[in-house]
N, CA, C and O of each residue as an XYZ file, in Angstrom:
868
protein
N     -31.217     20.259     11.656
C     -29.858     19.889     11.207
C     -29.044     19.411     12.409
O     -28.921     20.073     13.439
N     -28.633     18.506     12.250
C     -27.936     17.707     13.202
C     -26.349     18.718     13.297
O     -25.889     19.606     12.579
N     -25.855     18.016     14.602
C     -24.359     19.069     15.124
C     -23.226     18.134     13.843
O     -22.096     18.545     13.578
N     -23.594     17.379     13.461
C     -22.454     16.535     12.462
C     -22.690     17.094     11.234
O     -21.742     17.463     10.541
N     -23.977     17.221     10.824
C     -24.378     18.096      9.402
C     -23.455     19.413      9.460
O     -22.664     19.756      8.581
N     -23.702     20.046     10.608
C     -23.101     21.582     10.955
C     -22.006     22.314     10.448
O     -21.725     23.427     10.003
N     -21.350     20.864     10.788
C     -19.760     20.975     10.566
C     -19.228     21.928      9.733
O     -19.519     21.472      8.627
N     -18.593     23.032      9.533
C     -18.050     23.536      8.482
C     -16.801     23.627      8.122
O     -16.314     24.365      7.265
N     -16.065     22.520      9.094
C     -14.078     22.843      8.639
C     -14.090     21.044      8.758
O     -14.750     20.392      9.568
N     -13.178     20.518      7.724
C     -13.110     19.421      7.810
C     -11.201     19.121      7.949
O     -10.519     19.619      7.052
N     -10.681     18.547      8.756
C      -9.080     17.981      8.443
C      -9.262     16.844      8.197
O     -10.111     16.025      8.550
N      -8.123     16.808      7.344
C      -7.992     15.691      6.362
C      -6.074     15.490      6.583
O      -5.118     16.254      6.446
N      -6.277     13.728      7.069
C      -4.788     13.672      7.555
C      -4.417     12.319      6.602
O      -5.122     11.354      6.305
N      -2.989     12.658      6.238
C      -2.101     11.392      5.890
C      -1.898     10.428      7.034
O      -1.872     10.827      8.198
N      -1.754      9.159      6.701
C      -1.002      8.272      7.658
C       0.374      8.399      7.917
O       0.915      9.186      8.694
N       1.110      7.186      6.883
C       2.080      6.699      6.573
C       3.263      8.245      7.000
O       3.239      9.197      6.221
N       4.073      8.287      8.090
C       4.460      9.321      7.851
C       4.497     10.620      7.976
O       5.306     11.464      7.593
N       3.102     10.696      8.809
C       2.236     11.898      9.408
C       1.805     11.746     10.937
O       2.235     12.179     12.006
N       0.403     10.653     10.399
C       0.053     10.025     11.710
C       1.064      9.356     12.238
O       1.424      9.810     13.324
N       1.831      8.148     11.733
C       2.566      7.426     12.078
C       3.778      7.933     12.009
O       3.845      8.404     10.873
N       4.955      8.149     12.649
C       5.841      8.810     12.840
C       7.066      7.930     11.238
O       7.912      8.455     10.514
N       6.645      6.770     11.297
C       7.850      6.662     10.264
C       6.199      6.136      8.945
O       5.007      6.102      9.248
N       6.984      5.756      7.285
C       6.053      5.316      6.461
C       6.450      4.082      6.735
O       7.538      3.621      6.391
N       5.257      3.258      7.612
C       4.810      1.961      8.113
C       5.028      1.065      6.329
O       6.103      0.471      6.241
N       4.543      1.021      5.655
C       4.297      0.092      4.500
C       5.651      0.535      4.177
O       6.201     -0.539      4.421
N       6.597      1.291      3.818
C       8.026      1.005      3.424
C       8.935      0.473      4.608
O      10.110      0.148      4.437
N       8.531      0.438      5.357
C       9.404     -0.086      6.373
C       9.234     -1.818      6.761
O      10.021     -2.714      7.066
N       7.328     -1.676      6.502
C       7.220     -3.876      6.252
C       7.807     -3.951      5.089
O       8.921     -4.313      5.468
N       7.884     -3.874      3.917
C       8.690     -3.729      2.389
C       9.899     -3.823      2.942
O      10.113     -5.014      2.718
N      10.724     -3.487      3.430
C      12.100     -3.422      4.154
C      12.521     -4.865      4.747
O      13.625     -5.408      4.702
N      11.249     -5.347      5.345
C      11.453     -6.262      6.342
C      11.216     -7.366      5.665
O      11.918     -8.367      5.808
N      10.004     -7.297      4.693
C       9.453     -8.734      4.171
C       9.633     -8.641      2.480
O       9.050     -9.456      1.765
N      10.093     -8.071      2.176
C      11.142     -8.280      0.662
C      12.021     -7.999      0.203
O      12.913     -7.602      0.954
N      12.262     -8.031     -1.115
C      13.973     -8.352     -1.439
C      14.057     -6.486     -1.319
O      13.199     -5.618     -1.161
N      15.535     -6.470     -1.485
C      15.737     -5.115     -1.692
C      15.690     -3.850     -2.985
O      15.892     -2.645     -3.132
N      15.201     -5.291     -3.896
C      15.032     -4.820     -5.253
C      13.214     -4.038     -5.373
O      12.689     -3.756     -6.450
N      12.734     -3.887     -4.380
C      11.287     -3.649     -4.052
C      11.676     -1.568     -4.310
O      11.037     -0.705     -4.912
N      12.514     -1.530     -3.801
C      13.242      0.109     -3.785
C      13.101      0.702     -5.388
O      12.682      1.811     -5.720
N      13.528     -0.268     -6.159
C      13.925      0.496     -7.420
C      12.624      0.544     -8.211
O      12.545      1.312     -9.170
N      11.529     -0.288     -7.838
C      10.678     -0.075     -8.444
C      10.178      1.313     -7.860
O       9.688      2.119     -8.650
N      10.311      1.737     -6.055
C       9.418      2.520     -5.624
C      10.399      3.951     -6.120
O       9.834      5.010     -5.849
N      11.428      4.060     -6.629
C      12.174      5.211     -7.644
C      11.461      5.324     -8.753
O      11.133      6.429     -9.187
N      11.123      4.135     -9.370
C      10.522      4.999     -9.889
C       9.045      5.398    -10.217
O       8.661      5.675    -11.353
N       8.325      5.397     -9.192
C       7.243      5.963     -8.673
C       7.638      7.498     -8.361
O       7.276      8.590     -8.799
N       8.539      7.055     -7.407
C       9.065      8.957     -7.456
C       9.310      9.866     -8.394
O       9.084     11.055     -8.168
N       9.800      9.443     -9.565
C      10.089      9.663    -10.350
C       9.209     10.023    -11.412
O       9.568     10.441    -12.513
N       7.666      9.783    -10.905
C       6.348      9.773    -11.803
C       6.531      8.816    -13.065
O       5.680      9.093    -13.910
N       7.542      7.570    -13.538
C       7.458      6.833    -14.048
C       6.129      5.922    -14.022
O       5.577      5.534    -15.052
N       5.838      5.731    -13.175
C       4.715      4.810    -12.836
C       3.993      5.459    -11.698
O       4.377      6.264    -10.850
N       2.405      4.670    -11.999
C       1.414      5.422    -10.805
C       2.198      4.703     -9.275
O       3.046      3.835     -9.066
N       1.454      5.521     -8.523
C       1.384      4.755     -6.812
C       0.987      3.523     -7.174
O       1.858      2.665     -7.025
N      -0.544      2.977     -7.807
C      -0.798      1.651     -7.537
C      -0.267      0.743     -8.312
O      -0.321     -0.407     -7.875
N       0.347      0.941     -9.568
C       1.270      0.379    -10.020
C       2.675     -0.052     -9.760
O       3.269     -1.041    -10.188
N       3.110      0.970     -8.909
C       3.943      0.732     -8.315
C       4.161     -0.618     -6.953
O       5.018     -1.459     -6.681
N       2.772     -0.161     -6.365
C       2.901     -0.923     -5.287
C       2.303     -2.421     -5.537
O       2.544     -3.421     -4.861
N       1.514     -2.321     -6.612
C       0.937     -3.885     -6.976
C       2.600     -4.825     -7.185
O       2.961     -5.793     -6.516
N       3.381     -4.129     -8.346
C       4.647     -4.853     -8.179
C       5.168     -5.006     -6.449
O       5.008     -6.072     -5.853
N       5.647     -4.075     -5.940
C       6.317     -4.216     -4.836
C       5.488     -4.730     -3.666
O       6.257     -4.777     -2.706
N       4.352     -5.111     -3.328
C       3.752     -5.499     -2.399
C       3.459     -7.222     -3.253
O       2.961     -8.086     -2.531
N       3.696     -7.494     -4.313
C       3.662     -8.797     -4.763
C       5.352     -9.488     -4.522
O       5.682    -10.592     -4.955
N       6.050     -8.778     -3.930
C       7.232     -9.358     -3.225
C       7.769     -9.639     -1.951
O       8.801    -10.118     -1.482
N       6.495     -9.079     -1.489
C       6.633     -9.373      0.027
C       6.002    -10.884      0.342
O       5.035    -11.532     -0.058
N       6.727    -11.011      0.967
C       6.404    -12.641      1.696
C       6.817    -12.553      3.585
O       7.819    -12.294      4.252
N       5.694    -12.856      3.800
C       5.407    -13.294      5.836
C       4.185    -14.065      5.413
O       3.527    -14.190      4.381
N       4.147    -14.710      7.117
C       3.589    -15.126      7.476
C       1.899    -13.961      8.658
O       2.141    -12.857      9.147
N       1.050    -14.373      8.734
C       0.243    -13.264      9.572
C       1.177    -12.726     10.986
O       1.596    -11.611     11.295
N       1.275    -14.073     11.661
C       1.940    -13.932     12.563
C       2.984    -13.069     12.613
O       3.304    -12.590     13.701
N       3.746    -12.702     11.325
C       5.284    -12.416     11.279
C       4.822    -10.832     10.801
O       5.548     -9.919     11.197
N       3.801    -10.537     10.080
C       3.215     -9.620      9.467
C       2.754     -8.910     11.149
O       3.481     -8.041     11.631
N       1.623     -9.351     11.833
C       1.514     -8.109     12.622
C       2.166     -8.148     13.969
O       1.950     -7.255     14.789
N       3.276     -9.566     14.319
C       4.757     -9.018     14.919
C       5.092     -7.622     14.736
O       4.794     -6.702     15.498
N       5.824     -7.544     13.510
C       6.013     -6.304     12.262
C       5.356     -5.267     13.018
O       5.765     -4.536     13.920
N       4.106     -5.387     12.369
C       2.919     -3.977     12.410
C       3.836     -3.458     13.690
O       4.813     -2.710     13.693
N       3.083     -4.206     14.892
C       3.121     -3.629     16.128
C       4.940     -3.196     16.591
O       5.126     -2.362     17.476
N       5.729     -3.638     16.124
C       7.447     -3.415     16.487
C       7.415     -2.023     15.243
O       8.024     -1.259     15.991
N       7.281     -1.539     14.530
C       7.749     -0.942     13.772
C       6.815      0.543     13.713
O       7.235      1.698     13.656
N       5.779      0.173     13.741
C       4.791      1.180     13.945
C       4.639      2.076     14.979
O       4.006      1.654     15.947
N       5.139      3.423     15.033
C       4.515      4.315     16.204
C       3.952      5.459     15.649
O       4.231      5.918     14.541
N       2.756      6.131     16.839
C       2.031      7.276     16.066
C       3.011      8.044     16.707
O       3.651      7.818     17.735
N       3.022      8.915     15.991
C       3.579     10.576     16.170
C       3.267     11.008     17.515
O       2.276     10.389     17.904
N       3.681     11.775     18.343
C       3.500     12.050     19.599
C       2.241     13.533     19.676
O       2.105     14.437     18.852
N       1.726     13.375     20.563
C       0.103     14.428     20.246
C      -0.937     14.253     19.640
O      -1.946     14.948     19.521
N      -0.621     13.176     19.211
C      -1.990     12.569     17.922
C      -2.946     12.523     18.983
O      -3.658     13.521     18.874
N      -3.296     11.811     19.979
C      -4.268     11.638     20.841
C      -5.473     13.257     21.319
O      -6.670     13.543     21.360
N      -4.286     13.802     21.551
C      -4.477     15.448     21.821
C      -4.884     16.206     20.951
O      -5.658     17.103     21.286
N      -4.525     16.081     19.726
C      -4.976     16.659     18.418
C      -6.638     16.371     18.048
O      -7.583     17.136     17.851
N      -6.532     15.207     18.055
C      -7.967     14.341     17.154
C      -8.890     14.928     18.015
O      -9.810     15.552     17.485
N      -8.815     14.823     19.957
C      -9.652     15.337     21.011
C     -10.288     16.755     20.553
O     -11.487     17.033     20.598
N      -8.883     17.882     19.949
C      -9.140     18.984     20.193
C      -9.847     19.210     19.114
O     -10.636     20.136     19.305
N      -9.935     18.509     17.468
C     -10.393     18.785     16.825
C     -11.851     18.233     16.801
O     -12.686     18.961     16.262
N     -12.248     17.087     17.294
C     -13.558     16.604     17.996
C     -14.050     17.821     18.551
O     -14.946     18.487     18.032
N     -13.225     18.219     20.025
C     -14.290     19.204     20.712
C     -14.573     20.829     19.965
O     -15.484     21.580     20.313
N     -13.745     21.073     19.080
C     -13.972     21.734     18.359
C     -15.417     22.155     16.860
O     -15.811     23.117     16.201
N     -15.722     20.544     17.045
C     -17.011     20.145     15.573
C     -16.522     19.974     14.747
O     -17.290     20.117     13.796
N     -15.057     19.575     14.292
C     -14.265     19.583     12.837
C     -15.071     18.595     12.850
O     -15.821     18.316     13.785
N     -14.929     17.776     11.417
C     -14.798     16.642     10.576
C     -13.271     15.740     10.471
O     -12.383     16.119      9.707
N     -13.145     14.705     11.209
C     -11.591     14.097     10.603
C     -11.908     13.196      9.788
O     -12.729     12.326     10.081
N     -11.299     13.263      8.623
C     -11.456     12.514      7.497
C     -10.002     11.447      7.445
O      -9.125     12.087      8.024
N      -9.601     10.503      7.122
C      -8.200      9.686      7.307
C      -8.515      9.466      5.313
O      -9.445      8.905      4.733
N      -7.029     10.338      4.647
C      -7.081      9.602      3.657
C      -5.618      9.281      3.245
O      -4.780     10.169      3.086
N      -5.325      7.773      3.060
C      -4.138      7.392      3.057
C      -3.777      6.599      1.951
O      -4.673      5.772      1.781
N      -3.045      6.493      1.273
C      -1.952      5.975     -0.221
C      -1.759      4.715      0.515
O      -1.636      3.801     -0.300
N      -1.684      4.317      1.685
C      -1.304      3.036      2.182
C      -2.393      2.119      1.998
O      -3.179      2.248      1.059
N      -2.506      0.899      3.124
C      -2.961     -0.325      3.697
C      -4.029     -0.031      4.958
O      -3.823      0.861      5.781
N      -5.173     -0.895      4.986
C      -5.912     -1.001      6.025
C      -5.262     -2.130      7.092
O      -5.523     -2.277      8.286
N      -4.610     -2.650      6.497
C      -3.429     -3.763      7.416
C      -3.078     -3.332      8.460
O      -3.458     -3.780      9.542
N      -2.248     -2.332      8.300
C      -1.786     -1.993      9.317
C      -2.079     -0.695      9.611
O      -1.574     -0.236     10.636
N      -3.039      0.257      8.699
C      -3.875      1.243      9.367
C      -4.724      1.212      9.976
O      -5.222      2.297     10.273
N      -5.286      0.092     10.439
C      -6.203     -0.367     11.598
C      -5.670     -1.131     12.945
O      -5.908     -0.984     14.144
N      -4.651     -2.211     12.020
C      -3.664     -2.264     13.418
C      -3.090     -1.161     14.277
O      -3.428     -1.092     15.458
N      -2.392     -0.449     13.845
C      -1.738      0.664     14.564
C      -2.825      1.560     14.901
O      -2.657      1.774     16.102
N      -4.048      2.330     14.443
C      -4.826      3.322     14.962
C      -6.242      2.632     15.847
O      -6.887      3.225     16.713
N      -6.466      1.321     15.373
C      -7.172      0.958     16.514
C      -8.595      1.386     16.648
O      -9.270      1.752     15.686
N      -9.145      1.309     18.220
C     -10.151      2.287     18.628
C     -10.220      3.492     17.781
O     -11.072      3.609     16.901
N      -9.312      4.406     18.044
C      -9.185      5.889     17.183
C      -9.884      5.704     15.982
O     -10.198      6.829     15.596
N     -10.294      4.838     15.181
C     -10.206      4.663     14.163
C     -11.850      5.511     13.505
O     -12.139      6.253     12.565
N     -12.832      4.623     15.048
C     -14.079      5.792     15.535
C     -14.221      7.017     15.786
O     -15.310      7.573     15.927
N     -13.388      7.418     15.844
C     -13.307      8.584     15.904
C     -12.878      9.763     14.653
O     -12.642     10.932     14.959
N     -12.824      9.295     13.306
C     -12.962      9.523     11.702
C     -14.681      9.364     11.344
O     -15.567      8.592     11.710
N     -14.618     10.274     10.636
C     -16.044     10.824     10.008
C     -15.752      9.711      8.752
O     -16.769      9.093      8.439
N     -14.857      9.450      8.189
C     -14.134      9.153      6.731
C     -13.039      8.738      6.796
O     -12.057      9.375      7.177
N     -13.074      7.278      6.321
C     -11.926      6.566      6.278
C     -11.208      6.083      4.778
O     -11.721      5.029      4.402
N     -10.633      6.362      4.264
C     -10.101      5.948      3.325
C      -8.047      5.568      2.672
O      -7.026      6.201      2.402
N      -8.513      4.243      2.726
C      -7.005      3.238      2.551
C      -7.476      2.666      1.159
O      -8.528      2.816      0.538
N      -6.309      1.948      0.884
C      -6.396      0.883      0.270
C      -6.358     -0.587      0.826
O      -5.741     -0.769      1.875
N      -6.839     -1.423      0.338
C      -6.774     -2.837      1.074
C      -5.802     -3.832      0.787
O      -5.333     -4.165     -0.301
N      -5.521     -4.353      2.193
C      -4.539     -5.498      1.663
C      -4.697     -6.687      2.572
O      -4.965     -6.526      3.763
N      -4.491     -8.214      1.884
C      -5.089     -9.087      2.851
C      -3.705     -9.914      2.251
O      -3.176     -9.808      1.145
N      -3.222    -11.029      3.758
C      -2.152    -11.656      3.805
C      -3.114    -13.352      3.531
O      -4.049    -13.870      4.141
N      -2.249    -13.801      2.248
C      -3.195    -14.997      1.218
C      -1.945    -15.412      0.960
O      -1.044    -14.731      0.473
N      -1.885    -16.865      1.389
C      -0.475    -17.570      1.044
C       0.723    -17.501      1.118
O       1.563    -17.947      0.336
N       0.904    -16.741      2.396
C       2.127    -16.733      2.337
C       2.707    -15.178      1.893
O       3.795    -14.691      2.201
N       1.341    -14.407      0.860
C       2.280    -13.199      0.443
C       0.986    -12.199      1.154
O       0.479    -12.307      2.270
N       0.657    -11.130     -0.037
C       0.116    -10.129     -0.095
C      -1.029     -9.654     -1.207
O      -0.647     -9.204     -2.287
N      -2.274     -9.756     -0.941
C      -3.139     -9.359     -1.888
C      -3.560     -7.626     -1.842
O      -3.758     -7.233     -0.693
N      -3.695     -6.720     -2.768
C      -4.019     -5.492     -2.270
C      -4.617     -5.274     -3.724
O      -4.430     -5.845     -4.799
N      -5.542     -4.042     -3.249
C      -6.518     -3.702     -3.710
C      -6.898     -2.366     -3.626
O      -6.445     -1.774     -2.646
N      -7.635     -1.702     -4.416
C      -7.611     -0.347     -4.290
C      -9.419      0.249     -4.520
O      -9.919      0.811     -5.495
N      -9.884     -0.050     -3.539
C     -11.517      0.464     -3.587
C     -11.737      1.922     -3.693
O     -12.829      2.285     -4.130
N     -10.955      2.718     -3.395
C     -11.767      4.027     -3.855
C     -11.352      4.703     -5.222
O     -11.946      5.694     -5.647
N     -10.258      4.086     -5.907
C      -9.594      4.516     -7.121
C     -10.340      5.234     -7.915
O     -10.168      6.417     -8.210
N     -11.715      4.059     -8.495
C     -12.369      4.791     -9.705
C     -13.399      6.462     -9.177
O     -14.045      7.186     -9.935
N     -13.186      6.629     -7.563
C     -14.113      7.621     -7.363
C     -12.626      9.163     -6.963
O     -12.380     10.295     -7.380
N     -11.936      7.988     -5.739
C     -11.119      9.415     -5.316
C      -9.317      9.190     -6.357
O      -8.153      9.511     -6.115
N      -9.795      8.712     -7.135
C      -8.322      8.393     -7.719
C      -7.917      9.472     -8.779
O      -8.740     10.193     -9.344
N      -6.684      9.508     -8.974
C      -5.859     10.463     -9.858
C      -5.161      9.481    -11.228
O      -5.290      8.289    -11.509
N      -4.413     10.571    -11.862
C      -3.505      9.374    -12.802
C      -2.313      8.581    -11.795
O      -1.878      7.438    -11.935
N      -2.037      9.360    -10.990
C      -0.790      9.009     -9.852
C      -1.223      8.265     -8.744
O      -0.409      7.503     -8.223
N      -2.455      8.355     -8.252
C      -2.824      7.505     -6.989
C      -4.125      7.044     -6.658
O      -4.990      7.833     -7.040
N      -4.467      6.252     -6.204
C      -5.737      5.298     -6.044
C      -6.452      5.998     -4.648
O      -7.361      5.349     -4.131
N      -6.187      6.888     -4.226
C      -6.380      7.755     -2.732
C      -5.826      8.673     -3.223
O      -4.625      8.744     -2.962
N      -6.364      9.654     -4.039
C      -5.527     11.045     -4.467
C      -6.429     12.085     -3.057
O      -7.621     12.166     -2.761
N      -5.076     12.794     -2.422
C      -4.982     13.619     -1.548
C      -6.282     14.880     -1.691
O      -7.126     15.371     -0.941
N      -5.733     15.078     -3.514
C      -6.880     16.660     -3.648
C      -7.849     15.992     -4.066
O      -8.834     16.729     -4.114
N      -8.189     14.473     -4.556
C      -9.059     14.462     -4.605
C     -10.075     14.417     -3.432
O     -11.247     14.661     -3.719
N      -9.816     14.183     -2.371
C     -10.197     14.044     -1.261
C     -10.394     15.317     -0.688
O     -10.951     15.247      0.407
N     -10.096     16.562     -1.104
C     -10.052     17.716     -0.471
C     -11.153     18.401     -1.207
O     -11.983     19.078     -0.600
N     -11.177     18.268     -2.285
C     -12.310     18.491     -3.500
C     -13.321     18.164     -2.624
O     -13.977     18.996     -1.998
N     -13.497     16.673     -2.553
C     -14.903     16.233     -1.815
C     -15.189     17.390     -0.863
O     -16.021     18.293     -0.952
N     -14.286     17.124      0.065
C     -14.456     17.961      1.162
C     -15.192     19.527      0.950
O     -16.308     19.789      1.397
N     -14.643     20.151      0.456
C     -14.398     21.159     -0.356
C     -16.100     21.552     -1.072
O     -16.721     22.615     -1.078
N     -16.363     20.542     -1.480
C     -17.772     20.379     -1.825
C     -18.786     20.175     -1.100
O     -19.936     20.309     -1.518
N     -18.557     19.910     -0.203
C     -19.319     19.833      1.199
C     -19.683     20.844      1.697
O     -20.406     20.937      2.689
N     -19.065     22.008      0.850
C     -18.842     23.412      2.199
C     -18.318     23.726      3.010
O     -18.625     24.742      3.634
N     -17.083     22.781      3.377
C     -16.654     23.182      3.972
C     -15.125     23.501      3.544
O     -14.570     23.014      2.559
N     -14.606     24.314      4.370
C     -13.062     24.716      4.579
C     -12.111     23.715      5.005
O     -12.673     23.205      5.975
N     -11.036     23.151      4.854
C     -10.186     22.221      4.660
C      -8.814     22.696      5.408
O      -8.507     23.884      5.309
N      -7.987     21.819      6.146
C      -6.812     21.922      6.360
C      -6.182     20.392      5.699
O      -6.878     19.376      5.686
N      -4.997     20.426      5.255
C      -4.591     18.537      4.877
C      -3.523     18.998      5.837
O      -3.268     20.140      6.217
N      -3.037     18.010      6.099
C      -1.566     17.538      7.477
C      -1.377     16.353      6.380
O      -2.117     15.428      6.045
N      -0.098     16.754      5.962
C       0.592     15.291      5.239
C       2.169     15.382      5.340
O       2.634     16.316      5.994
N       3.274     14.209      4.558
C       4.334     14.430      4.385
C       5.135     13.904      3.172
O       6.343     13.999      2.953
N       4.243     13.375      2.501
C       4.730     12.437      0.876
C       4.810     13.141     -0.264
O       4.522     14.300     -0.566
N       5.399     11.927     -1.023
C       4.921     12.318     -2.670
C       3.519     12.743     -2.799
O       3.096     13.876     -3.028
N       2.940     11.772     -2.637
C       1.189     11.641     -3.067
C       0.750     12.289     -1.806
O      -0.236     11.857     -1.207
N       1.423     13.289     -1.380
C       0.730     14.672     -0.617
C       0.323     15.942     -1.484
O      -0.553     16.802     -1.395
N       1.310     15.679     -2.319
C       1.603     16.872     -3.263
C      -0.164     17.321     -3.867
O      -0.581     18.454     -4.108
N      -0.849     16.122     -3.968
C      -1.734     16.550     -4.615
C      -2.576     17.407     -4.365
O      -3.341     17.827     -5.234
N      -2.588     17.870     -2.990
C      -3.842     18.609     -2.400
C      -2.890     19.776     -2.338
O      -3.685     20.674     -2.613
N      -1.944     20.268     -2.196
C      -1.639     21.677     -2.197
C      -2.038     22.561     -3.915
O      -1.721     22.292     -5.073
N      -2.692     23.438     -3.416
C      -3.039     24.367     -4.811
C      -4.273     23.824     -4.979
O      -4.696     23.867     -6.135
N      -5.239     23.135     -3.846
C      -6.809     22.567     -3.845
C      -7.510     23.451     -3.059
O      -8.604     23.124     -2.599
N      -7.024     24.528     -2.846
C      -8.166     25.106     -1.843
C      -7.734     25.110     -0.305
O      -8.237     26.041      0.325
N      -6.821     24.175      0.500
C      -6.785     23.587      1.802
C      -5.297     24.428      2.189
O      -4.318     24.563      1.454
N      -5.438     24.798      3.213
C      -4.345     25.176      4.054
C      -4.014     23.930      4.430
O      -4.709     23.035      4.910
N      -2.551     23.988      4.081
C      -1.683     23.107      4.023
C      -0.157     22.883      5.511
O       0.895     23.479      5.738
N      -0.878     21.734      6.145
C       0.243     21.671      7.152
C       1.212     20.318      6.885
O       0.670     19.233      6.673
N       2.697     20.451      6.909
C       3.379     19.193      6.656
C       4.045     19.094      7.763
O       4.204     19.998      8.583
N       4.751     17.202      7.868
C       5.734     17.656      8.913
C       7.363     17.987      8.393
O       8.025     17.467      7.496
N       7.635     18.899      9.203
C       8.980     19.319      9.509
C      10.247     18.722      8.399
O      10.760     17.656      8.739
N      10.718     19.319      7.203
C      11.311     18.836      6.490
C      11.021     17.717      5.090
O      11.736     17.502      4.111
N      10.334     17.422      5.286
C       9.327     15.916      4.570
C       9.351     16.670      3.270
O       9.591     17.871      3.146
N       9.065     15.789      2.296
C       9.029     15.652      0.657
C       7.906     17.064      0.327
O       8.053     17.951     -0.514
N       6.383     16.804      1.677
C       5.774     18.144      1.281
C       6.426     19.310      1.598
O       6.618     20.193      0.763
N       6.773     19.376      2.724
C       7.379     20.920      2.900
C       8.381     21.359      2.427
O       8.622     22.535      2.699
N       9.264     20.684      1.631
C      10.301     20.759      0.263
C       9.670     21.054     -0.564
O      10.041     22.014     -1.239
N       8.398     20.355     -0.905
C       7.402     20.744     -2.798
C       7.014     22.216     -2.198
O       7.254     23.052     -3.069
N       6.556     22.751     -1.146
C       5.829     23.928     -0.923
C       6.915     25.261     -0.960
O       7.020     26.298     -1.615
N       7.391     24.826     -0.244
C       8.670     25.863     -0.174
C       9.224     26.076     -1.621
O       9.663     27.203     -1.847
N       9.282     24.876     -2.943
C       9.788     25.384     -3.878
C       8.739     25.550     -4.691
O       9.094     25.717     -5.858
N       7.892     25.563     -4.566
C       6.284     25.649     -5.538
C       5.929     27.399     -4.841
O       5.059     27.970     -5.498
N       6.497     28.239     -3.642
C       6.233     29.286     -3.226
C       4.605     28.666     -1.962
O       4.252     29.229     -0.926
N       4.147     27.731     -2.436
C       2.911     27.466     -1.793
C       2.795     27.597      0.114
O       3.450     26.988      0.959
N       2.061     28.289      0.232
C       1.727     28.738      2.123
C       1.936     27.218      2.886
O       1.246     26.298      2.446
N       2.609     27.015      3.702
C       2.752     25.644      4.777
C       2.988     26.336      5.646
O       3.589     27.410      5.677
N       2.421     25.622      6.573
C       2.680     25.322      8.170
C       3.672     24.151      8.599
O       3.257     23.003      8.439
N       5.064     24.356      9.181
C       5.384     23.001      9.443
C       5.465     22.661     10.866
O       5.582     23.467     11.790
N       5.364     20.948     10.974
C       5.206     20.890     13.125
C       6.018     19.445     12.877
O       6.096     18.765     11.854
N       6.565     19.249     14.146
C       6.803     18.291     14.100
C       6.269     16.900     15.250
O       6.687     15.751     15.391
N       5.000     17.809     16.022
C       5.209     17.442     17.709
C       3.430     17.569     17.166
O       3.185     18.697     16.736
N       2.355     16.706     17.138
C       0.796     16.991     17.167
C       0.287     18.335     18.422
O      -0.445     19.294     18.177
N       0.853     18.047     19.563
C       1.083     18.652     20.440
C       0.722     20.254     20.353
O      -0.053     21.066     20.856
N       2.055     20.166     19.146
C       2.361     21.747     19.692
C       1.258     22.460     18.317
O       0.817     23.599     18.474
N       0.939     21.727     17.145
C       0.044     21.869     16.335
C      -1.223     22.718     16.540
O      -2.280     22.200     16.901
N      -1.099     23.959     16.312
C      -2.725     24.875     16.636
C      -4.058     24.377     15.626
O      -4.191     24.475     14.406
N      -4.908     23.845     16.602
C      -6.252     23.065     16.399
C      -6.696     24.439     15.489
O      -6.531     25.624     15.779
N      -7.320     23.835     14.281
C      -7.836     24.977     12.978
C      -9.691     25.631     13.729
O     -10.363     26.443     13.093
């Protein structure tokens, strides 16, 4: 049995918001469409409509150019501070990092880069810049998808989970919500939509705001 088979604790991290210190895809939405892109994403919050429903409308209103698109990426995008330190400690440790994100490979590959090797498991949704706008797509839906999201959180923890191994998620969204009450010790950051659902759901969190100061599982 190989030292990667071995593995028995897997983390499983959000992007948008987690990794990345602000949610990168509402903030290009900000930049490259109308402002009427908001009311659709209410009511997503609102569980009116799924995530990918939601975002098929609102990402069909964005308009750039590539050029103007990963300008964008790179001005708007920063990771969270400790991320570097974290991923190391959980490497030298034998975890599993799994990346599962409600967003874009657009700019989840722009912004994480190299790092990106360093995930056992990658999972986005896709989006490719075609004329002027935005094409996106959702490849893992029919396997890790929910009624609410095309990248469901617990569904991803399930997998995990099934593996044998023990689970931590690090998230901060709506479509975080899903993995708390899956089995996974649950870390959010500091104030965020999850550590509001946990605190009023009674559910166990950890909150951080710094990767840094974050104790490796």
């Amino acid at each position: 049995m190989t030292a990667r088979a071995a593995q028995l604790h897997s983390v499983v991290l959000d992007f948008d918001g987690t990794i990345a210190l602000n949610d990168l895809g509402d903030a290009l939405c900000d930049r490259f469409a109308p402002p009427s892109w908001r009311l659709v994403d209410d009511l997503w919050e609102q569980k009116r409509v799924s995530l990918p429903e939601a975002q098929r409308r609102i990402w069909a209103l964005v308009r750039a150019t590539p050029e103007a698109m990963v300008a964008a990426i790179d001005a708007l995008g920063t990771l969270r501070p400790g991320l570097d330190d974290f991923l190391n400690r959980v490497i030298e440790r034998g975890h599993r990092l799994v990346l599962a994100s409600g967003g874009f490979d657009l700019y989840v590959e722009r912004l994480l880069g190299a790092r990106l090797a360093l995930f056992d498991a990658v999972y986005a949704n896709r989006a490719a810049l075609v004329d002027g706008g935005v094409r996106i797509a959702f490849p893992h839906a029919a396997v890790l998808g929910c009624a609410l999201c095309a990248v469901c959180k617990g569904a991803v923890v399930d997998e995990e989970r099934d593996l044998g191994r023990t689970v931590t998620f690090i998230g901060d969204g709506t479509s975080d919500r899903c993995a708390v009450g899956r089995g996974a010790r649950i870390v959010a950051v500091r104030g965020s939509k999850l550590a509001r659902h946990c605190a009023a759901e009674g559910a166990a969190c950890v909150e951080f705001d710094d990767f840094s100061a974050l104790e490796t599982p």
